[in-house]
Structure formats: C-alpha cells, structure tokens
N, C-alpha and C positions, 0 to 999 in steps of 0.2 A: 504494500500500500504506500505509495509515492507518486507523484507527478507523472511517473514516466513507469511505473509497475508493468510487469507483465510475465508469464509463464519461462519468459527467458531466462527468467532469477531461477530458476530448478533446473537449468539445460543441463551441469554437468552431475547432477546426483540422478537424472531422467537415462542419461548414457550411462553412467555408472551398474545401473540396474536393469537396464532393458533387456540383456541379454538374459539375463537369469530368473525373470520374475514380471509379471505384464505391468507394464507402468504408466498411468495417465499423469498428464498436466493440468491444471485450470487455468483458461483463463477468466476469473471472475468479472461480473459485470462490470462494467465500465472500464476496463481494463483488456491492451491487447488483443483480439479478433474477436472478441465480445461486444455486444449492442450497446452502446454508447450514448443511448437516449440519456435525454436532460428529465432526471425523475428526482427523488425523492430517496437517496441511496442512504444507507442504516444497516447495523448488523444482520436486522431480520433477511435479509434480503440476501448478505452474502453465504450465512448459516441455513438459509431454504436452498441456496443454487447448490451447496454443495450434498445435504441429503438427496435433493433432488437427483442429482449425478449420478451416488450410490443406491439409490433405491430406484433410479429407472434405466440410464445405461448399465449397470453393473447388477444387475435385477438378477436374486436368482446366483451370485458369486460370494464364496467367502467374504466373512467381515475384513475390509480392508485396513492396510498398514497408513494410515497420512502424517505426510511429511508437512510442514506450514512455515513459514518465514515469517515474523516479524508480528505485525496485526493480524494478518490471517492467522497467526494462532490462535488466539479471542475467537476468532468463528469458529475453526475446526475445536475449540476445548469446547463451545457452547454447542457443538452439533453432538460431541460424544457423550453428552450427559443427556441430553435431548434423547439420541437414539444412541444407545449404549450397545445394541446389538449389528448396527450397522458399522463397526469401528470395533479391530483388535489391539492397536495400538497407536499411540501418537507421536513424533516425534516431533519438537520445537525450533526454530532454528531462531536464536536474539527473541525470543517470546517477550511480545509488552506487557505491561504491567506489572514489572518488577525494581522497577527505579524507584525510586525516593523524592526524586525532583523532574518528575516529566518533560522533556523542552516544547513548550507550548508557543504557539504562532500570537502573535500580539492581536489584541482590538483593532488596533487600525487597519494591518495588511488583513486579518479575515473581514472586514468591510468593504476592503478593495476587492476582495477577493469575489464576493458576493454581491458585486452590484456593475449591473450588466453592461453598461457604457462601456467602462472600462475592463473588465474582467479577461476579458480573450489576451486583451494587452501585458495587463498582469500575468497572466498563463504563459504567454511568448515570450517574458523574460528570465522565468522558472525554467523553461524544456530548452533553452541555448545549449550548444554543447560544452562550455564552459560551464556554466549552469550546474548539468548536468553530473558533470566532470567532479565540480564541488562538493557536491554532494556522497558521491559516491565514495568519494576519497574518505570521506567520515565516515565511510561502512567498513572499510578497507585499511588492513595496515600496511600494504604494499602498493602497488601503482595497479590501475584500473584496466582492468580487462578490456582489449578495445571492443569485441566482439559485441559484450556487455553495451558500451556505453554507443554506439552507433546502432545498436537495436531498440535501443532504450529515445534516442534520440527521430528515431520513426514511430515507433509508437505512439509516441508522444504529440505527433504532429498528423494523426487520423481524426475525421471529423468527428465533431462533440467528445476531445480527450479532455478537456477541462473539466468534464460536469463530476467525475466522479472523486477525482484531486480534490476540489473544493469542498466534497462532502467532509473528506480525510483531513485537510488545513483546518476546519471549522471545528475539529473533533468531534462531528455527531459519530464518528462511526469506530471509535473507544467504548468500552462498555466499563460504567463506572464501578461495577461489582464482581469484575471478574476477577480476583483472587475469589471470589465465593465459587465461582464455576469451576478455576482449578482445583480447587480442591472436593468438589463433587465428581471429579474423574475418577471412574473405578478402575481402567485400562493401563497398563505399564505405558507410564510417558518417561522419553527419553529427552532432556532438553539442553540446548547449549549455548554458554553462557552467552550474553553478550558485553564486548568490550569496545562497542564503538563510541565515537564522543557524542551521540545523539546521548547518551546518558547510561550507563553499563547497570549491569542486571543486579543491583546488589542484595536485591532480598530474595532472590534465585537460591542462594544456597541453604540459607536457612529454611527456605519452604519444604527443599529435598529434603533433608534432614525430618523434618515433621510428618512429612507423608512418603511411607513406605514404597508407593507405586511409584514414586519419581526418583527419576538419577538424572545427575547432573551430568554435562560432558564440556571441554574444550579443546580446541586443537591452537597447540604453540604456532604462533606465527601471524594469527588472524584476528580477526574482530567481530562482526557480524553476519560477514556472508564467507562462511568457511569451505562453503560449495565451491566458490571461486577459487580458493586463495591455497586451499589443499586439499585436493577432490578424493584424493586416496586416502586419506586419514579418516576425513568426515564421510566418505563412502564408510570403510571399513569398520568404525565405532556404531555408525549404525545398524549394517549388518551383524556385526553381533549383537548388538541391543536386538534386532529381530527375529534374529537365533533362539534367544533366551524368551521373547516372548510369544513366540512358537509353543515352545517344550512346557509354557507353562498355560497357554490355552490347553495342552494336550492331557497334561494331568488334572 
C-alpha cells in the first residue's frame, strides 16, 4: 500500500516458489491491473477481495499459505480470523501496526491531497521517479532494485492510480484495532521484523513472545522489503516456517 503499490513487491518470493508449490499474486483494488475506479476504498473492501479470491478462484483447494507486505497485512490478519478455515498460515513481511510512533501525513498535504482541483497535481509529484526513488530507498538498506522502481513508476501513471493512494495518505485504510485482530489469529504467523525508517516494528517482539503462534524472523542486510534485498534467505526462512506448519496442521 503506497502511491505506486502493486503485485510486483512479491515478484521475487512468486519465483522463489513457483516451481514447487502453485503461487498467486494480488493485485488488490486500486492497485496495479486492478479496477481503479474512484470509490470509497476501506479495509472492508481489500479483506472481501481477498476471501473472495480464496473462496471463488481457489474454491474447493486447500486452506492457503498468505504471504502480505506491509498494510496488507491488517487485511490478510482480518481475513484469517474472519474465515479461519480459509487460511493455514500467514506470513508478514514489515507488518503495520507495531510502531510506537506511526509516521502520519500532515493536515495540510491530506487536504491537498483530497480536493480535486489540484489532486492529480499532487499525485504527479509523488509517482516522479525520483519521487519514487525516495521513497523506496527508506524501504531498502541497499540501492533500489531498478526492475522494482520502473515498474513501480508505470503503474503509477494508469488511469485513476491516484484514487486508491489517497485513501492510504488519508489513513482511512489502517485499522485502529488491529493488535486486537493479531492477536485473535489462531494460525502459525510467521512475521518479519521491520527496520525501515518509515518507523521499525518495535512492539513486534514483545507480541511474539506473548503469543505462542507467532515467530519473529529477520534477514541481516535488509529492512523492509527483504524479498528484494535477499530473496534466498527470506525465500528459505519461510519455507521452513511452512515446513513446520505443515506437520503441525497434520497432527
């Protein structure tokens, strides 16, 4: 969930795993080759697309493994307590809602952001590739994927990519009570940490500790998108977290 989001953030844990095991990507509404209508965007809406998914394309297939980056974890945590039988297990990647000081968009720019004159304007100076670039670099502790950041930079510039960004800048689409929902997860969640300077996970470790279905995970070198930055490592840790909750669905 960013200005410029899309299914391309999972390309290298999607290759990681395709040979070995059937792997979708989403691209959730407003985001990426999805409908990009100017609506009324809110959790409900990303946590229906994604049951929807598992209960009508995958209709009929084991309870699935989901993997979530960043805010879409807030969906996929509210979708597995929701339908706990649709979902074996979760993994996290930089999971929100574990900062202590959220970085929140000012009054002013969510105004600009939200009023039509100017908005598209405001939008075209967020998706530049410098822009872009900025941003990303605060995901990253190393230099940015270019792949990433020229994919990210098309997406971004499909008609109606603004409406869904503004939901995300305005924070309607944070759920102010989800530590309640993590911790209504009955499913092994695997999550890892995040250390990027959007604000690093620090009540991450202490939640693990508290609730036995969760483990923490990170990989040396990275920060929030470890997908990127060491695709063997962060492939590998979760393949065993998968491993393990396999064996324990089985018993």
């Amino acid at each position: 969930m960013n200005a410029a989001a899309s299914a391309y953030e999972m390309r290298p844990l999607f290759e990681y795993f395709r040979d070995t095991r059937p792997v979708f990507a989403l691209d959730l509404p407003g985001f990426g080759f999805s409908e990009r209508a100017d609506r009324n965007y809110n959790p409900d809406i990303y946590v229906q697309s994604i049951l929807d998914f598992i209960d009508g394309e995958l209709a009929g297939s084991e309870a699935v493994d989901m993997i979530a980056l960043s805010l879409s974890s807030e969906f996929a945590a509210i979708a597995a307590v929701e339908q706990p039988s649709f979902i074996n297990s979760l993994t996290l990647i930089a999971p929100t809602g574990f900062t202590t000081n959220p970085p929140m968009v000012s009054g002013p720019a969510q105004r600009a952001l939200g009023f039509p004159l100017w908005s598209q304007a405001v939008y075209d100076l967020l998706v530049t590739r410098p822009s872009i670039e900025h941003f990303l670099k605060k995901a990253l502790a190393g230099p940015v994927d270019r792949g990433l950041l020229e994919y990210d930079y098309l997406t971004s510039h499909r008609p109606g990519a603004r409406y869904a960004p503004f939901a995300f800048v305005s924070g309607r689409l944070f759920t102010s009570d989800i530590l309640d929902y993590y911790a209504g997860i009955s499913q092994p969640v695997l999550a890892f940490y995040d250390a990027s300077d959007y604000g690093p996970s620090e009540l991450l470790p202490r939640f693990c500790r508290d609730h036995e279905n969760w483990e923490m995970a990170s990989v040396a070198g990275t920060k929030a998108m470890p997908q990127f930055e060491n695709c063997y490592d962060t492939g590998r840790v979760i393949h065993q977290f998968l491993q393990k909750s396999a064996v324990a669905v089985e018993i």
